[in-house]
N, C-alpha and C positions, 0 to 999 in steps of 0.2 A: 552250617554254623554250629558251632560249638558253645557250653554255655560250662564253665566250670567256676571253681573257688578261685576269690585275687590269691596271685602269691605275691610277695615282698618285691621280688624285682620285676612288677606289675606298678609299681606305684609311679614311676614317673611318666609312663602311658598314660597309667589310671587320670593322672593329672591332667595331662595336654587334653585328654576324650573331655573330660568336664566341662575344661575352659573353651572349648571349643564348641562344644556341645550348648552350653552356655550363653556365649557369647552374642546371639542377636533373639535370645526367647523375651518372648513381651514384658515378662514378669521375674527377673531378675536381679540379684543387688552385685552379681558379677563374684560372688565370693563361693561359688558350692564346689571348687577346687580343693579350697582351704578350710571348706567345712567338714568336707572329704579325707582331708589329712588330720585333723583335729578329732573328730568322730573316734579316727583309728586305736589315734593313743588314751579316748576314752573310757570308762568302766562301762559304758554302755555300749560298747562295740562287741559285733559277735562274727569274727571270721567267715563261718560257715555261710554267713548272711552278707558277704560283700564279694558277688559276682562279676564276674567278666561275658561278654560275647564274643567271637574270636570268631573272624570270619577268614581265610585262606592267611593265618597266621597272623592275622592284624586286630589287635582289640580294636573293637569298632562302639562298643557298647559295654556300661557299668553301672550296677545298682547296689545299693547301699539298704541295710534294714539296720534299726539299734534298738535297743533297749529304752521304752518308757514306763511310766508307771499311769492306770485308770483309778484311784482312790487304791485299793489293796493290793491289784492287780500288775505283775511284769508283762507287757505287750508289747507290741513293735509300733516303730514309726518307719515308712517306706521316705527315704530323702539320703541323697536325689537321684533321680534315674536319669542316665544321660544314654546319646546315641550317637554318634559323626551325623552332622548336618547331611553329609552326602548320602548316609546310610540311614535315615528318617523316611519315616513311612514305611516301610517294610515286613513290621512286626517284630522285631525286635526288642523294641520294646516290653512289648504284651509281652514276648517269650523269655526275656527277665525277670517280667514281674510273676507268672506262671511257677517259675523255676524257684523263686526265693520264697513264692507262697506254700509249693509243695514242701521246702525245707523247711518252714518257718513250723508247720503241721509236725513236721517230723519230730523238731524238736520241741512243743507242747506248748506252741504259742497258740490263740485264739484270737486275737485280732490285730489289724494294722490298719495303721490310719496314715493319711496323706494330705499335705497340703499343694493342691496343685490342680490343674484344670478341669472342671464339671466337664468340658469337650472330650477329654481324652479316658481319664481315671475311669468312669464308667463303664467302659467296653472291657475294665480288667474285671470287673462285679463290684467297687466301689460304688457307696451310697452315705448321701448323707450320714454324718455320725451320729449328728444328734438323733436318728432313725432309732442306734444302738444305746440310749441315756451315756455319750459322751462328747465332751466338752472341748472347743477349744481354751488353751490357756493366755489367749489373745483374741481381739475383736477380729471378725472376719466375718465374713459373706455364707450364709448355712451352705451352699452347695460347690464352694471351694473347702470347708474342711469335711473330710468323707474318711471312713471305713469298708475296711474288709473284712466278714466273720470266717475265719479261717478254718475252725468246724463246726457242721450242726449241733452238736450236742456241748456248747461253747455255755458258760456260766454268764449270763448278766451281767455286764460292768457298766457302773454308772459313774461317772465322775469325769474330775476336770483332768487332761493332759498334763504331766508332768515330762517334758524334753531332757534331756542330757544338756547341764552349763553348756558344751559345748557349742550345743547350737548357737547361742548368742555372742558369735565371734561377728566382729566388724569388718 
C-alpha cells in the first residue's frame, strides 16, 4: 500500500471512497463527500494534509486534516477519514492517520482533534480533549470529542474549537 498527497484528478475517487465509505457508519449525516469538496476550496485547507491510500492502483482510502483555531492557536482537525467498506479493518486507517500526523509534525502543528468514535480514535493515541484544556464548540459526549499532542514539547492550548464555515454545510 501506498499512502501519498490527493492530486486533483484524485477528486472524483476521492468522492465515490467517502460516499461509500460513508454510507452504512452508525453516525453519519451522509454528507462528508461534500464536506470533503467544500473543505478543499476552503482557506482552511492544507494539501499536504489530504491523503490517499492506494492499494494495487486503486484509492481504497482518504484522510483529510484542516485548519482550526484553539483561542490563539492554528491546529488541525482530523475529518473525515474514510476506507472501502471492503478494505476496513486492515489498518489503513491507523496508517492514514500515522502518515498525516507525521506531516502535520513536519509542518509545526501540535495538535489535532477528532470527532469520532472513543472505539477506534484511541488506538491512533487519541484522548479525550478536554484532558488537553480544549473545547468542543458544540455539546457532545467528553469521549467522542478527543485530541492528538502531536509533539512533546507542544505549548498549552486551552480554549474552545473554532472549525472552518465550511463544515456547517447541510
Amino acid at each position: 500500500m501506498e499512502i501519498r498527497q490527493e492530486r486533483a484528478d484524485d477528486y472524483n475517487t476521492v468522492f465515490q471512497v467517502v460516499a461509500e465509505a460513508f454510507s452504512h457508519a452508525e453516525h453519519s449525516d451522509g454528507n462528508e463527500q461534500e464536506l470533503v469538496k467544500a473543505l478543499r476550496a476552503a482557506p482552511s485547507f492544507i494539501p499536504e494534509l489530504s491523503l490517499v491510500a492506494v492499494e494495487d492502483d486503486k484509492i481504497v482510502g482518504h484522510i483529510l486534516f484542516t485548519k482550526i483555531t484553539i483561542g490563539e492557536y492554528t491546529e488541525l482537525a482530523l475529518a473525515p477519514l474514510s476506507v472501502l467498506p471492503a478494505y476496513q479493518r486492515r489498518g489503513i486507517g491507523l496508517a492514514l492517520i500515522r502518515e498525516g500526523h507525521r506531516i502535520a509534525k513536519q509542518l509545526g502543528y501540535d495538535y489535532s482533534v477528532v470527532l469520532g468514535s472513543p472505539a477506534y480514535y484511541p488506538r491512533a493515541g487519541y484522548l479525550p480533549a478536554s484532558l488537553y484544556g480544549i473545547e468542543s464548540p458544540f455539546e457532545v459526549r467528553d469521549e467522542y470529542f478527543m485530541a492528538f499532542k502531536l509533539r512533546d514539547g507542544a505549548p498549552q492550548v486551552k480554549g474552545t474549537v473554532k472549525y472552518d464555515p465550511a463544515f456547517e454545510i447541510d
